[in-house]
C-alpha positions as MATLAB code, in Angstrom:
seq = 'XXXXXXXXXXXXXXXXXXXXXXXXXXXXXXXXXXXXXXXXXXXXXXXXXXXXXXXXXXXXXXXXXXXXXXXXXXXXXXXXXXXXXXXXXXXXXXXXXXXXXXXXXXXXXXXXXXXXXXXXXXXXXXXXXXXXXXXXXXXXXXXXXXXXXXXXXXXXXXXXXXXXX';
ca = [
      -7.001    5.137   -2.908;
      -8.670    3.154   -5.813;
     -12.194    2.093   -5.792;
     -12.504   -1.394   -6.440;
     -14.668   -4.052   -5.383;
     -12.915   -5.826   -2.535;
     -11.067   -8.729   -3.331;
     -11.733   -7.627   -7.139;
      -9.352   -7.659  -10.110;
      -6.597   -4.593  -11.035;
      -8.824   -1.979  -13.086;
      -8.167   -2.013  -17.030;
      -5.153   -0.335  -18.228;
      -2.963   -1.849  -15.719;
      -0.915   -5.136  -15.839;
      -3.623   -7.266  -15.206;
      -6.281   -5.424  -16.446;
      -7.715   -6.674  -20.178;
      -5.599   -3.730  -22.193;
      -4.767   -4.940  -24.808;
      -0.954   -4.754  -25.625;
      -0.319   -5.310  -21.869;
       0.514   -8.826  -21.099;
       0.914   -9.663  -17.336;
       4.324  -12.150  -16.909;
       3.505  -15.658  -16.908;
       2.952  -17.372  -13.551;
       0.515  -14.668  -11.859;
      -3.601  -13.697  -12.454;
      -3.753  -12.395  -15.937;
      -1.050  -13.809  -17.297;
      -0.644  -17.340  -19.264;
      -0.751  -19.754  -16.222;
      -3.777  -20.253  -13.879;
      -3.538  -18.602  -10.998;
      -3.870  -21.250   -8.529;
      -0.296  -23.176   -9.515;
       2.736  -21.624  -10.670;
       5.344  -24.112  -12.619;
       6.259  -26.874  -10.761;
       2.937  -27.671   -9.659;
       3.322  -24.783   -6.401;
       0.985  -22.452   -5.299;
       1.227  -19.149   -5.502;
       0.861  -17.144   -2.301;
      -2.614  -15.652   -1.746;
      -2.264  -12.250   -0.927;
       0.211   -9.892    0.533;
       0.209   -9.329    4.697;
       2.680   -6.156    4.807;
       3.040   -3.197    2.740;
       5.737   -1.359    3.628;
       6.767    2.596    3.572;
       9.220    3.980    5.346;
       9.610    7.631    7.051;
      12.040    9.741    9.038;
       9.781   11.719   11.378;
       7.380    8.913   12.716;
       5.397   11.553   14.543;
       4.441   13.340   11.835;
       3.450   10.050   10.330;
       1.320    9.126   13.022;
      -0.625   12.408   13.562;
      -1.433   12.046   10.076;
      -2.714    8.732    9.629;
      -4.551    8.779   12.827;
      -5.782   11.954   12.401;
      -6.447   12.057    8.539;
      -6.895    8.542    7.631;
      -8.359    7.317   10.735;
      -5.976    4.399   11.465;
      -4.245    4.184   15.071;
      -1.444    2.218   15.726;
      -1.254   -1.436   16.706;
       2.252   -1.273   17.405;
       5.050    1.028   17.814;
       8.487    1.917   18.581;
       9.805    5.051   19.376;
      11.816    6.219   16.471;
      11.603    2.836   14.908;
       8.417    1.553   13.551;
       4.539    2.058   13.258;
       2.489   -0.586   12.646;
      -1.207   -0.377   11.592;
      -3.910   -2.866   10.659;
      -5.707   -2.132    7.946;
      -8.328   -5.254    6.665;
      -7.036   -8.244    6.349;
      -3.091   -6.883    5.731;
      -0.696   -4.681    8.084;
       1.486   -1.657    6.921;
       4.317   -0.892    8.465;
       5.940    2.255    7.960;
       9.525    2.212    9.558;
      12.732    4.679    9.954;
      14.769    3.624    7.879;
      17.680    5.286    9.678;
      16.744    2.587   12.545;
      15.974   -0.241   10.405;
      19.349   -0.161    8.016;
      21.278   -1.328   11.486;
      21.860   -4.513   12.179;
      19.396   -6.061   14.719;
      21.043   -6.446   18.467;
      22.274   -9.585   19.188;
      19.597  -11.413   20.431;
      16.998   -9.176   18.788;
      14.658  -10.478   16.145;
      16.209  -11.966   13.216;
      14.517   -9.638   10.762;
      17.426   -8.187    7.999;
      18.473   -4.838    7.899;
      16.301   -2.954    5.251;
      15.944    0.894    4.043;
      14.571    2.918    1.301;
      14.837    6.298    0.149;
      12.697    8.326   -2.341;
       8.840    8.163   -2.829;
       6.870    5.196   -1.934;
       3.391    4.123   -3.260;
       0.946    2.681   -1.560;
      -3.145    1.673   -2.527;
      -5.936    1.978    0.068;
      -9.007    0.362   -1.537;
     -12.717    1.906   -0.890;
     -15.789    1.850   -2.643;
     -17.053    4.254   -5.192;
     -18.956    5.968   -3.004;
     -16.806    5.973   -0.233;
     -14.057    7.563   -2.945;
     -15.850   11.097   -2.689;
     -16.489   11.013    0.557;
     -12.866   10.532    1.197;
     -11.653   13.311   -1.490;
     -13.817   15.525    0.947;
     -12.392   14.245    4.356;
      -8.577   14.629    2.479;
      -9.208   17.987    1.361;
     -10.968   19.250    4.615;
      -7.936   18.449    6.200;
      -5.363   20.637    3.839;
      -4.186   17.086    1.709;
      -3.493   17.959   -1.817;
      -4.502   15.456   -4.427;
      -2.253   15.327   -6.522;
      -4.638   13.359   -9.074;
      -8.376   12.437   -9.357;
      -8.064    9.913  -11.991;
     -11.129    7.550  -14.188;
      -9.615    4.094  -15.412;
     -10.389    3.336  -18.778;
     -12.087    0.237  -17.804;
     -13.389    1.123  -14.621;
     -12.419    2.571  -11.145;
     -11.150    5.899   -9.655;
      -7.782    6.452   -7.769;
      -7.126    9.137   -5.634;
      -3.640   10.124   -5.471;
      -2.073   11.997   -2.193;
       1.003   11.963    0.080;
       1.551   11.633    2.874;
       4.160   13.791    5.605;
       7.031   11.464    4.436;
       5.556   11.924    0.362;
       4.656    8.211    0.557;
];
């Protein structure tokens, strides 16, 4: 959880951010070509509409982001998928046990996908809003794991999750 102004710009100290030494790759905001074309003349997209994490024991995973984070499902599949709104974007935290089959024949064409290990994943909030949800996290037995100033700006909480995402 990093408090930024919504829709702002990455904090210092991070790709993006005006560290010097730290030089974003061409072609994206911060970097040597203006953000509104790539080469070629093509836009870049404008934002990203899924974040993805993915966890074996999807009940687990719900109770806690319902229960600790507040969000509640907008779609779900038993032992498959959760899917929550959150702003303008959508996170999707899937088993990846289910999702490394193939889809059934006549199922949606979406590709088989997985991952294993620890995922990351940013909720943005306010400043304010930052200690008042280092209080709710640690009311409800969450561990942060960090409690960390940018340089330039900002404060990110960092927790886990039931699946350490």
């Amino acid at each position: 959880m990093t408090d930024r102004p919504r829709g702002g710009t990455p904090p210092s100290g991070i790709p993006g951010g005006d560290t010097p030494g730290i030089t974003p790759p061409s072609g994206i905001p911060g970097g040597d070509t203006p953000p509104s074309r790539i080469p070629g003349g093509d836009t870049p997209p404008f934002g990203i509409l899924e974040s993805v994490l993915y966890a074996r024991d999807l009940v687990a995973t719900e109770t806690f982001y319902r229960d600790v984070l507040g969000l509640l499902p907008y779609a779900r599949l038993t032992g498959r998928h959760l899917f929550y709104r959150c702003g303008q974007q959508m996170l999707l935290i899937f088993n990846p046990e289910a999702t490394r089959l193939a889809p059934a024949c006549g199922g949606l064409p979406v590709p088989a996908h997985g991952a294993e290990g620890v995922g990351h994943l940013c909720f943005a909030a306010s400043a304010g809003e930052i200690t008042a949800w280092r209080a709710r996290l640690t009311a409800r037995g969450v561990s942060i794991e960090a409690d960390f100033a940018w340089p330039g700006g900002g404060r990110s909480l960092y927790f886990r999750d039931p699946a350490a995402g």
